[in-house]
MDTraj code that builds the backbone (N, CA, C; nanometers):
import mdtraj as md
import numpy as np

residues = "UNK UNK UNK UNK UNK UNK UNK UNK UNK UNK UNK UNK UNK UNK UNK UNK UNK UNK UNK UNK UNK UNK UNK UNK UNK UNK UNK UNK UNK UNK UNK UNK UNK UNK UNK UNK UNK UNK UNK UNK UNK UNK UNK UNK UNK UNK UNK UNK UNK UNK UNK UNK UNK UNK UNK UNK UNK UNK UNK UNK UNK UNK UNK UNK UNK UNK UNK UNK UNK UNK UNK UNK UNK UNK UNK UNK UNK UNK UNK UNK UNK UNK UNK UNK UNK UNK UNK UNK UNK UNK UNK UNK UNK UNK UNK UNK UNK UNK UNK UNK UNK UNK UNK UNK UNK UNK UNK UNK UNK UNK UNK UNK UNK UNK UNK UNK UNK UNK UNK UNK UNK UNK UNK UNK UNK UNK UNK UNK UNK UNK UNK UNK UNK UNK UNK UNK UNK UNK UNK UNK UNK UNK UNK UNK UNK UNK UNK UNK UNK UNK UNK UNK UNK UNK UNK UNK UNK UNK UNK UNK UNK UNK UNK UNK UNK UNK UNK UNK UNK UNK UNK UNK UNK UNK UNK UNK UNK UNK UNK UNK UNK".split()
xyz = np.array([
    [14.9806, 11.5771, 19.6503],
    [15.0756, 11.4835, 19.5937],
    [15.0061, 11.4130, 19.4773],
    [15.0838, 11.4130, 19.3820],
    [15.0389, 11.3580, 19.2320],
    [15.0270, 11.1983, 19.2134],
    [14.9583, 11.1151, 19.1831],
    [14.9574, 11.0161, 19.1322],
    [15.1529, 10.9673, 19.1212],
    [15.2081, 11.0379, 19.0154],
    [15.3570, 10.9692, 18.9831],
    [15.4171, 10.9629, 19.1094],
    [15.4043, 11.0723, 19.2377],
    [15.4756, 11.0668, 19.3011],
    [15.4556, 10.9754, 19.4065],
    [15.3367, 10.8536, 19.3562],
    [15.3146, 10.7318, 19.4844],
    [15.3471, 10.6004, 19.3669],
    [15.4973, 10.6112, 19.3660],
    [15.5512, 10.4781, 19.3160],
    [15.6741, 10.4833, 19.3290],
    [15.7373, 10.3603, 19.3716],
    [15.8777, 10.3760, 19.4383],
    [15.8984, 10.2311, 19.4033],
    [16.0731, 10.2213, 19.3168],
    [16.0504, 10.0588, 19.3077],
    [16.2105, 10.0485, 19.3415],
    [16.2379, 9.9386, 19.4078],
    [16.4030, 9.9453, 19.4543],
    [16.4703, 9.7918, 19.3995],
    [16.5564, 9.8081, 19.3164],
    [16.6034, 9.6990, 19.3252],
    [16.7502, 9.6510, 19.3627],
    [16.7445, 9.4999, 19.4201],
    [16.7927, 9.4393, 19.5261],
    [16.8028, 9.2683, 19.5420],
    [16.8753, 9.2216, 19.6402],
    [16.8732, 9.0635, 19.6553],
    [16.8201, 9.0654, 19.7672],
    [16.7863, 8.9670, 19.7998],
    [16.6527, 8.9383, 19.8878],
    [16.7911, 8.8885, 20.0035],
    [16.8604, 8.9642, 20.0216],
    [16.9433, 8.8754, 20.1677],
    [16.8882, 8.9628, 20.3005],
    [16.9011, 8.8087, 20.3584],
    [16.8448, 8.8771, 20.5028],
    [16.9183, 9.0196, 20.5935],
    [17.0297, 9.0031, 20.5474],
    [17.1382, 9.1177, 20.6216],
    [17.0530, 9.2489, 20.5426],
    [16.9946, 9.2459, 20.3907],
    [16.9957, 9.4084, 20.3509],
    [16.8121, 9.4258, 20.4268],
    [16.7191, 9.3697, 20.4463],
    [16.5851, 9.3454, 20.5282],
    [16.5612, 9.4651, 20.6296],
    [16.6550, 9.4680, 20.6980],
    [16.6502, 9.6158, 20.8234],
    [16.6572, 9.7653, 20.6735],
    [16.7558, 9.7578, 20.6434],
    [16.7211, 9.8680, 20.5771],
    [16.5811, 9.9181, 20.4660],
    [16.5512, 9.7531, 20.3995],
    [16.4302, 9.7793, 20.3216],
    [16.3402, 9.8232, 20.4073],
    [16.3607, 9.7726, 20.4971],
    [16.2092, 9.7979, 20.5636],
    [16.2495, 9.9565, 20.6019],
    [16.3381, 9.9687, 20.6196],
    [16.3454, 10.1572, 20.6671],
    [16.2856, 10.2373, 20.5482],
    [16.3259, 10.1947, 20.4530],
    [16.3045, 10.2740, 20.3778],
    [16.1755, 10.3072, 20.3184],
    [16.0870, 10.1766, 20.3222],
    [15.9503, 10.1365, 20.2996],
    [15.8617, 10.2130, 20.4376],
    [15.9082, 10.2302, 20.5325],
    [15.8827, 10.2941, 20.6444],
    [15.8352, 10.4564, 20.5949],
    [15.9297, 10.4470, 20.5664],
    [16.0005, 10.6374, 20.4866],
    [15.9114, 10.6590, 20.3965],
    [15.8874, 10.5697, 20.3198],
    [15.7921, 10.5811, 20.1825],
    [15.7011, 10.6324, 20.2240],
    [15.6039, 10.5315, 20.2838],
    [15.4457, 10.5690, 20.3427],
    [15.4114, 10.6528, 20.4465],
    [15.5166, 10.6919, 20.5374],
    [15.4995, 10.8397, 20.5768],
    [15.5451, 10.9784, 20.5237],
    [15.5958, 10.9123, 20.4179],
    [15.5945, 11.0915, 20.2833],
    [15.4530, 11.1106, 20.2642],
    [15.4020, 10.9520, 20.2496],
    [15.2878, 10.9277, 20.1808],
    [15.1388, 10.9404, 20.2232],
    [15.1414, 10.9846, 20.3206],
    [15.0890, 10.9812, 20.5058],
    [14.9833, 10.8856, 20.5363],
    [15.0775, 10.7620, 20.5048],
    [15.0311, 10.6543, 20.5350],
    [15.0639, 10.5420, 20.6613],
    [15.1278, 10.6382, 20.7174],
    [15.1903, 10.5531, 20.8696],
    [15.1550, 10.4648, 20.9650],
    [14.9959, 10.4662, 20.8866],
    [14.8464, 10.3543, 20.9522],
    [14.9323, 10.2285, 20.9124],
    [14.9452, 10.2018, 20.7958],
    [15.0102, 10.0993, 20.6845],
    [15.1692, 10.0272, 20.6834],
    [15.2412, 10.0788, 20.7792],
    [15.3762, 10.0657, 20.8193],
    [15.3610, 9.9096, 20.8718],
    [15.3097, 9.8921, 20.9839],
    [15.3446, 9.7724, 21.0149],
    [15.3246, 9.6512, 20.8803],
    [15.2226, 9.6510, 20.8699],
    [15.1370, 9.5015, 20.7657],
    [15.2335, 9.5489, 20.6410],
    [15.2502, 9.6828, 20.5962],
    [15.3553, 9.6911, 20.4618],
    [15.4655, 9.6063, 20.5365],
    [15.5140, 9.6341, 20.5576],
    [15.6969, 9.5737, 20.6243],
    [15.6742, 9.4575, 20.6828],
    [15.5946, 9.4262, 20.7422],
    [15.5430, 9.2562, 20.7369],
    [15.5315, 9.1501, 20.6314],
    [15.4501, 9.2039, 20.4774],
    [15.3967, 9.1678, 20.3985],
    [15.5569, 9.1926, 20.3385],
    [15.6423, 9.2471, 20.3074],
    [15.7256, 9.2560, 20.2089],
    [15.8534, 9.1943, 20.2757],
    [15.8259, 9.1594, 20.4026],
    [15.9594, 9.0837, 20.4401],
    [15.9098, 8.9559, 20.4691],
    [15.8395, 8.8823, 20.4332],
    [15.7662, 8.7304, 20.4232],
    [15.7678, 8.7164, 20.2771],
    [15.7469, 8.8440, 20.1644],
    [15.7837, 8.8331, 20.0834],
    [15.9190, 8.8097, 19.9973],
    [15.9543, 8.8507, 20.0521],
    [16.1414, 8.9033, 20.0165],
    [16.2443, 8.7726, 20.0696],
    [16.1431, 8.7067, 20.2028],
    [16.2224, 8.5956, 20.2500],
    [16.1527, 8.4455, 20.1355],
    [16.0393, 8.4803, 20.0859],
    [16.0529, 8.3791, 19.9868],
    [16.0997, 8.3807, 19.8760],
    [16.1525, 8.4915, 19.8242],
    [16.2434, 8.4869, 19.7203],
    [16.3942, 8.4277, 19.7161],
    [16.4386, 8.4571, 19.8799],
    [16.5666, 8.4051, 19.8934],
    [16.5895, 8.2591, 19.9319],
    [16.4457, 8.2157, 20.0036],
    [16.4608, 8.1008, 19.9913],
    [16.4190, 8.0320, 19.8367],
    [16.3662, 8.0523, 19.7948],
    [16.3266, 7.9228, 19.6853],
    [16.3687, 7.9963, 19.5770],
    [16.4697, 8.1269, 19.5699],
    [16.4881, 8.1474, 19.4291],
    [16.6199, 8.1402, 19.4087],
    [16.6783, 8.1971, 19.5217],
    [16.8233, 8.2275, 19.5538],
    [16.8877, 8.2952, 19.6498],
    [16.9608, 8.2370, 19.7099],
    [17.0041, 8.3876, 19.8138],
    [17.0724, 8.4681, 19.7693],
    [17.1357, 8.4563, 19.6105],
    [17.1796, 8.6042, 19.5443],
    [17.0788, 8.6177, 19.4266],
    [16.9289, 8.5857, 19.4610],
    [16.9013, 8.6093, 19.3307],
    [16.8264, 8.7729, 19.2983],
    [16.8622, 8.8687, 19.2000],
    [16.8150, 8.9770, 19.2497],
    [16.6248, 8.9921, 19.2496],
    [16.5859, 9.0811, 19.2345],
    [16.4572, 9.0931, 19.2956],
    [16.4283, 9.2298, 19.2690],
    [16.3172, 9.2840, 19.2741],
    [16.2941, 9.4415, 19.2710],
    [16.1477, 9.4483, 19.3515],
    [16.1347, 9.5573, 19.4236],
    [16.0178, 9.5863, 19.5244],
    [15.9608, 9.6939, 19.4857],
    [15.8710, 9.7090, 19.4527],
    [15.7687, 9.7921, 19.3967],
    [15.6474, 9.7846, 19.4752],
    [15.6314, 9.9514, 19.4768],
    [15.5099, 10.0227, 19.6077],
    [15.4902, 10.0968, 19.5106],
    [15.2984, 10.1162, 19.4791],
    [15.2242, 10.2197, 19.4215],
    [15.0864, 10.2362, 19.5107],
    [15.0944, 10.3687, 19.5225],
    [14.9920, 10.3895, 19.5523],
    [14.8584, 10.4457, 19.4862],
    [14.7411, 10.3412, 19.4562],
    [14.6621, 10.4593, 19.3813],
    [14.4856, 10.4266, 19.3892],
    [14.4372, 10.4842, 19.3714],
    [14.2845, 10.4412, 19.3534],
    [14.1997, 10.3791, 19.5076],
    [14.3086, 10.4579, 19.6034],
    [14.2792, 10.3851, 19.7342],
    [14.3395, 10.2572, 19.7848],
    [14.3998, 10.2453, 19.6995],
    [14.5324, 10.0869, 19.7184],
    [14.6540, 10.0942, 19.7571],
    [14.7509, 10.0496, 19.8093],
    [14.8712, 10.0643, 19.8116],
    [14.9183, 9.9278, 19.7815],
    [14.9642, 9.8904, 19.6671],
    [14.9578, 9.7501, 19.5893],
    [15.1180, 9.7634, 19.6164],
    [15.2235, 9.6221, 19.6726],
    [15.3258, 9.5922, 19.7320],
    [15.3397, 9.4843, 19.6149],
    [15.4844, 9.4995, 19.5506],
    [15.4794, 9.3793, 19.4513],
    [15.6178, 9.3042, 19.4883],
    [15.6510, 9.2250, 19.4869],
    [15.8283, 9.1504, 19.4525],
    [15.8577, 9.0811, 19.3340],
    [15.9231, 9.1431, 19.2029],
    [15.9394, 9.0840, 19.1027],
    [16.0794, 8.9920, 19.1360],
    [16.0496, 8.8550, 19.0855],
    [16.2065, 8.7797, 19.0581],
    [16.1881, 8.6822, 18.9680],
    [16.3070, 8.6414, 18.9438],
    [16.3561, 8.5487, 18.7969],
    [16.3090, 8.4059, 18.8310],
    [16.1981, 8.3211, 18.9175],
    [16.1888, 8.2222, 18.9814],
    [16.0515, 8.1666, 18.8879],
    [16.0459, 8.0718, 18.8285],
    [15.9342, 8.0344, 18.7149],
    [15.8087, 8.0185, 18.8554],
    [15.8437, 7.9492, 18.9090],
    [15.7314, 7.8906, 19.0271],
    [15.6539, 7.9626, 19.0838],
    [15.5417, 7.9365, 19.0997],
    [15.3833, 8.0588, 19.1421],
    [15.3881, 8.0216, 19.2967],
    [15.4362, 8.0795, 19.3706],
    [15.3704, 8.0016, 19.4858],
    [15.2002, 7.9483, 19.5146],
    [15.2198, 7.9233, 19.6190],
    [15.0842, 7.8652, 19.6648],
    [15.0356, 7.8444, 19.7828],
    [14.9499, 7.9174, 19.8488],
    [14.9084, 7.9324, 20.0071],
    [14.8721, 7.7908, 20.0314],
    [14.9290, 7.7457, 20.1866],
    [14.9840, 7.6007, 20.2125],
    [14.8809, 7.6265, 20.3837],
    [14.8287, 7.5131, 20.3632],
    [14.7373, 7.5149, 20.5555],
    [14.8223, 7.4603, 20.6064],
    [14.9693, 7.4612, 20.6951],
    [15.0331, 7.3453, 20.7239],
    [14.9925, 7.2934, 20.9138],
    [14.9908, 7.2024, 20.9075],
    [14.9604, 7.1460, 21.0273],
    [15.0468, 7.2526, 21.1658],
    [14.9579, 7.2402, 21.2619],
    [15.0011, 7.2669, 21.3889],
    [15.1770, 7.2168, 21.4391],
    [15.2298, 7.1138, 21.4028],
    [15.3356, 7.0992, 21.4265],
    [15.4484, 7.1360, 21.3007],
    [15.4285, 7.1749, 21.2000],
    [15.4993, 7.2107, 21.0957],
    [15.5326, 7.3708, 21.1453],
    [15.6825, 7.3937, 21.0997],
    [15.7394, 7.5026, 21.1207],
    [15.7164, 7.6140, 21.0290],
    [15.7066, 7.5406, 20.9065],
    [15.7261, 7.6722, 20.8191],
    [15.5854, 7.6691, 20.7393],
    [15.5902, 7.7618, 20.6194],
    [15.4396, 7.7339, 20.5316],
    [15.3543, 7.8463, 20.5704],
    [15.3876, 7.9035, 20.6259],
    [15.2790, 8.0000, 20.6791],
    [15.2724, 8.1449, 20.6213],
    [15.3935, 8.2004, 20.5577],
    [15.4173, 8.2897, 20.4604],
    [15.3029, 8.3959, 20.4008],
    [15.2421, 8.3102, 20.3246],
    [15.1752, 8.3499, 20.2351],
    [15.0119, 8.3482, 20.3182],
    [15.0040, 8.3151, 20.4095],
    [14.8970, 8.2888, 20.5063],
    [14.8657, 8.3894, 20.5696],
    [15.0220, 8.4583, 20.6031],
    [15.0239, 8.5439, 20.7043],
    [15.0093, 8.6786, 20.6221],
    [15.0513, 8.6696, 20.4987],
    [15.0274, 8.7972, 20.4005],
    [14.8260, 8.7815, 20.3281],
    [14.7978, 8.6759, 20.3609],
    [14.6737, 8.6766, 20.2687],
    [14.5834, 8.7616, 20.4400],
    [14.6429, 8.7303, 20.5136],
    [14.5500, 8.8152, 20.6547],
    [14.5730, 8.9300, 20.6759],
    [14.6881, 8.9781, 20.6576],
    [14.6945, 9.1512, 20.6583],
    [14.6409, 9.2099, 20.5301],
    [14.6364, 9.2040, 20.4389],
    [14.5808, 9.1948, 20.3155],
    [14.4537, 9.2341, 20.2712],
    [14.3927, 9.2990, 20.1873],
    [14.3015, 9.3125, 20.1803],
    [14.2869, 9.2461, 20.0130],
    [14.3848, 9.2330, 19.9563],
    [14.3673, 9.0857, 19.8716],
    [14.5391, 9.0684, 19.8467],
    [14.6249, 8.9780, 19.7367],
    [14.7099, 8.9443, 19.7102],
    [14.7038, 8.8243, 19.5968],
    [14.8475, 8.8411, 19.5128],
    [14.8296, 8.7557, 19.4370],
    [14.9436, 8.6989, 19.3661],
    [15.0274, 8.6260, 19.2889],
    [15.0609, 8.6082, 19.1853],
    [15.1033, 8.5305, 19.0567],
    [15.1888, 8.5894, 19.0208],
    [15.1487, 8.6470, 18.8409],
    [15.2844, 8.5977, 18.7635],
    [15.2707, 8.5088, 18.6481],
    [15.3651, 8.4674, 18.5968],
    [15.4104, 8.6090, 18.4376],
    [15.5463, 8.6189, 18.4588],
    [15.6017, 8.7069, 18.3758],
    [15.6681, 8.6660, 18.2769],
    [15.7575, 8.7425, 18.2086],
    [15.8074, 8.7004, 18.0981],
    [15.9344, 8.6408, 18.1401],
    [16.0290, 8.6970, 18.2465],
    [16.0940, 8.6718, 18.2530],
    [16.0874, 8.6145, 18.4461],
    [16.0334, 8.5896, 18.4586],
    [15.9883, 8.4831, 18.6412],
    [15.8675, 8.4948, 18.7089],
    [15.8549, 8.6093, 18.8028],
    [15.6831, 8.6473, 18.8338],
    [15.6699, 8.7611, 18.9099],
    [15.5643, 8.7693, 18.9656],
    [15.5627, 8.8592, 19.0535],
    [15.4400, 8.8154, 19.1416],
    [15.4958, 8.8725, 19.3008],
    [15.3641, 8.8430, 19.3808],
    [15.3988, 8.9403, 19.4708],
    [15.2297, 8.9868, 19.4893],
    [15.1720, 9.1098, 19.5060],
    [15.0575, 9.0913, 19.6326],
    [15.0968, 9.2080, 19.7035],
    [14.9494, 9.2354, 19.7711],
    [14.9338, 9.3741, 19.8118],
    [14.7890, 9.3735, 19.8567],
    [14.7611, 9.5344, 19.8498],
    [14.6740, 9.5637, 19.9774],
    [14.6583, 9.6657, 20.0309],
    [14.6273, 9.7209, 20.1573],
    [14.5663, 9.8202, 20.0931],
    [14.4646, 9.8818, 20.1578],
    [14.3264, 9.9759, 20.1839],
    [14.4356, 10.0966, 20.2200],
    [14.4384, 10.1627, 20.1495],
    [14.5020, 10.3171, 20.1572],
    [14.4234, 10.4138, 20.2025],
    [14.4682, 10.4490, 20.3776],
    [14.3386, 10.6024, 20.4050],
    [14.4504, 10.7019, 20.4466],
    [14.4846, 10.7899, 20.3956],
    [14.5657, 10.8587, 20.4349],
    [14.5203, 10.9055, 20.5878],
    [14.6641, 10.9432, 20.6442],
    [14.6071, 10.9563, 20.8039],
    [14.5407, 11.1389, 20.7689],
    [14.4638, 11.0983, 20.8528],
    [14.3623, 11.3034, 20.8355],
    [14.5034, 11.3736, 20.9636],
    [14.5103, 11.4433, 21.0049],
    [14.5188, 11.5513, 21.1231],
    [14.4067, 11.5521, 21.1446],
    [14.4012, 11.5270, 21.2883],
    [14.2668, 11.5837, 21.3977],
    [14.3206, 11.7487, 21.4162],
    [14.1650, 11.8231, 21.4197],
    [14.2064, 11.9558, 21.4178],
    [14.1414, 11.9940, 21.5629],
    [14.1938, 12.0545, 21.6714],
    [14.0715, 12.0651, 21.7419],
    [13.9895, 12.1927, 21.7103],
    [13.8552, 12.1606, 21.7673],
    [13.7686, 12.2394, 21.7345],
    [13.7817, 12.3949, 21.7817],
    [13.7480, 12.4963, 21.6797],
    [13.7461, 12.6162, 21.6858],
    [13.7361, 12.6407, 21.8673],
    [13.8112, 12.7930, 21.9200],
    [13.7730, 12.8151, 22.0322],
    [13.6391, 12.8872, 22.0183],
    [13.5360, 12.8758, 22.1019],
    [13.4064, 12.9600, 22.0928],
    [13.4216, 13.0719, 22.1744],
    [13.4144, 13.1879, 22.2033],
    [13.4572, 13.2876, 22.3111],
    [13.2874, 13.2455, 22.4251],
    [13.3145, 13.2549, 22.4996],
    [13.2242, 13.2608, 22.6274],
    [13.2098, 13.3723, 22.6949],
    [13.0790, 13.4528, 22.7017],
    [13.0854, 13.5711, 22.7305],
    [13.0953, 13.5886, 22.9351],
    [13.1603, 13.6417, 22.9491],
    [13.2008, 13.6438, 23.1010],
    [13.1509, 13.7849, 23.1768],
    [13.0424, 13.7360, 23.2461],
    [12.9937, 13.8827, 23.3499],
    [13.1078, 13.9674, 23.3681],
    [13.0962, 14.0944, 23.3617],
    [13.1920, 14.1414, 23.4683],
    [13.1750, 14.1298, 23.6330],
    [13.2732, 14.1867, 23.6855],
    [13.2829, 14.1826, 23.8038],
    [13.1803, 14.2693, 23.8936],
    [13.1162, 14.2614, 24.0006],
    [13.0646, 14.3488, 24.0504],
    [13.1068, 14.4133, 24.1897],
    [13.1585, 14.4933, 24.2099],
    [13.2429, 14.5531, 24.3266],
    [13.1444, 14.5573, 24.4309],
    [13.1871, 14.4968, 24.5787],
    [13.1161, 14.5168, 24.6782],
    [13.1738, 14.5654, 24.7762],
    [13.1539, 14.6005, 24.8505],
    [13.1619, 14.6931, 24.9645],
    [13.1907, 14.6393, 25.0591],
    [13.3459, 14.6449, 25.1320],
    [13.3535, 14.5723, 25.2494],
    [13.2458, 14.5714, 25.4036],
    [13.2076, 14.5183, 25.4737],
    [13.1532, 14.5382, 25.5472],
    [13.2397, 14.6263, 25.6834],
    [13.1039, 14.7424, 25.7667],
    [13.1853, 14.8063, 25.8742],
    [13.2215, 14.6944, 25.9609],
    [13.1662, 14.6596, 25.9966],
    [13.1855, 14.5572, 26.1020],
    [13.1847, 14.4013, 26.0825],
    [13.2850, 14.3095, 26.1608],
    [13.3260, 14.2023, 26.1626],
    [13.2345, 14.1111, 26.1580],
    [13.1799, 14.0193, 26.0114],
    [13.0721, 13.9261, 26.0051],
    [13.0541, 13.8205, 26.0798],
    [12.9762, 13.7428, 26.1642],
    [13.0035, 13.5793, 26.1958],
    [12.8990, 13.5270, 26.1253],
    [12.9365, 13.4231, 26.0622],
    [12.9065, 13.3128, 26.0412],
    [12.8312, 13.1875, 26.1031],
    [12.7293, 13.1354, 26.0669],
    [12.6666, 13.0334, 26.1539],
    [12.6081, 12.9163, 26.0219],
    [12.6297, 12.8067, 26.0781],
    [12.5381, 12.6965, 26.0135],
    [12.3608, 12.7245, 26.0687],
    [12.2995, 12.6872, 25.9861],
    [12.1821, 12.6790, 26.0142],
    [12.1445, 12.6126, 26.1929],
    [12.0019, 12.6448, 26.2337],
    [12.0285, 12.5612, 26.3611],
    [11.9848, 12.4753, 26.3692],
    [11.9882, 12.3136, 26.2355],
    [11.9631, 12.2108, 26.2979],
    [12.0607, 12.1270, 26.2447],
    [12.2108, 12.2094, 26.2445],
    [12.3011, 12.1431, 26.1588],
    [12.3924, 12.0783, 26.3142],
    [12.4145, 11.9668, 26.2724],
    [12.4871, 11.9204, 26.3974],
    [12.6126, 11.8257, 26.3473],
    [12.7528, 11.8909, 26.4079],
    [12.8607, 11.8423, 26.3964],
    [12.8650, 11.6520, 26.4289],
    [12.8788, 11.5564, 26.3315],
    [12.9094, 11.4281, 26.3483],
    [12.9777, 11.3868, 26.4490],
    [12.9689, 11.2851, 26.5649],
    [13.0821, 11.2458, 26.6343],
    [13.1848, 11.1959, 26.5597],
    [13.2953, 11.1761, 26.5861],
    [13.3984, 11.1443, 26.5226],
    [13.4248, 11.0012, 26.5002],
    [13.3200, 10.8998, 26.6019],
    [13.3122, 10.7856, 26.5928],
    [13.2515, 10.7554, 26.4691],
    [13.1815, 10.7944, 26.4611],
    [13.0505, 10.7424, 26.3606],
    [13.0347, 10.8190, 26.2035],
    [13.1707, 10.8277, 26.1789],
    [13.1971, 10.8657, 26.0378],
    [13.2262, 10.7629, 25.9765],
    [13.1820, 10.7014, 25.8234],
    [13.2253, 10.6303, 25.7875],
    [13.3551, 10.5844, 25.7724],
    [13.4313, 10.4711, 25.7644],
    [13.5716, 10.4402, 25.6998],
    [13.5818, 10.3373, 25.6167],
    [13.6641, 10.4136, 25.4955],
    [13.6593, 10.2811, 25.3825],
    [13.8415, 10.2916, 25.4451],
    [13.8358, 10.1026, 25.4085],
    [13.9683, 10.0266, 25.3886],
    [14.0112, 9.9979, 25.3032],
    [14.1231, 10.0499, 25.2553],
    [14.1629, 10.0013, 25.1039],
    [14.2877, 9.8837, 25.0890],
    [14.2850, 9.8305, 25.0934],
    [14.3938, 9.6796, 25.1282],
    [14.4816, 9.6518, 24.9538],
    [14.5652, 9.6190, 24.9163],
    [14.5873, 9.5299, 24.7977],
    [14.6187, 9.3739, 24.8037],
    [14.5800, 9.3474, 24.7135],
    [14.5899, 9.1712, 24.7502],
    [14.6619, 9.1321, 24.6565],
])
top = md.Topology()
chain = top.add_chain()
for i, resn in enumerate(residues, 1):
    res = top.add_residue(resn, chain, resSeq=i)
    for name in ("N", "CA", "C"):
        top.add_atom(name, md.element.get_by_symbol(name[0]), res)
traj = md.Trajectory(xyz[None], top)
């Protein structure tokens, strides 16, 4: 797969109702891409993203989502018309919200953004390893004796234990108890 063919950009309004499908589709992307390691934290990272566009930009404001993959990166962007940079917020233990960009700077292997000409864009990017196939290992052939034919015996064998083998009483065999608690 070529370089052009790891970039995919969709554009869209950041409403919560269209969210199930982005994420399907972003799903779809990175296992063309055979990146299916990357599914969760992508679709995490772009729907914390996508929900701050609708909150602080608009809930019809449009937006475009852009996935490239390259140089070992898979760089996740959200362009929108919103002048304002965000800004990663520590918010206290009892505060509800704020955590956004917190939660994208930890899946992350960096993130950022970026004022445009026409609003901004903010971006983050994940460590791209494509998944390998495990192959299992070659069969080795093992060379196997043949058989050696023996000869029934004329007469009826018995069998004996040695003679200082002596049958256990039946008392004095161990017993384990197995209980659940």
């Amino acid at each position: 797969m070529n370089e052009s063919d790891r970039t995919y950009e969709l554009h869209l309004t950041a409403e919560p109702r269209r969210l199930t499908v982005v994420r399907r589709i972003v799903a779809a992307h990175l296992r063309h891409w055979e990146l299916a390691d990357l599914v969760d934290p992508t679709v995490l990272g772009i729907t914390e993203l996508l929900a701050n566009v609708h909150r602080h930009v608009g809930q019809d404001a449009p937006c475009v989502l852009r996935l490239t993959c390259a140089d070992g990166l898979l760089r996740c962007e959200v362009h929108d018309s919103g002048p304002a940079l965000p800004r990663l917020l520590h918010p206290d233990d009892e505060e509800v919200g704020g955590r956004g960009l917190e939660l994208v700077a930890a899946l992350c292997k960096e993130w950022g953004a970026e004022a445009t000409e026409d609003g901004k864009v903010v971006w983050f990017a994940l460590q791209a390893v494509p998944a390998v196939p495990v192959e299992a290992p070659a069969a080795v052939p093992v060379p196997v004796a043949a058989p050696v034919p023996v000869a029934a015996p004329d007469r009826p064998v018995r069998l004996e234990w040695p003679g200082d083998y002596r049958s256990p009483e039946p008392d004095s065999l161990p017993v384990t108890v197995l209980s659940r608690s």
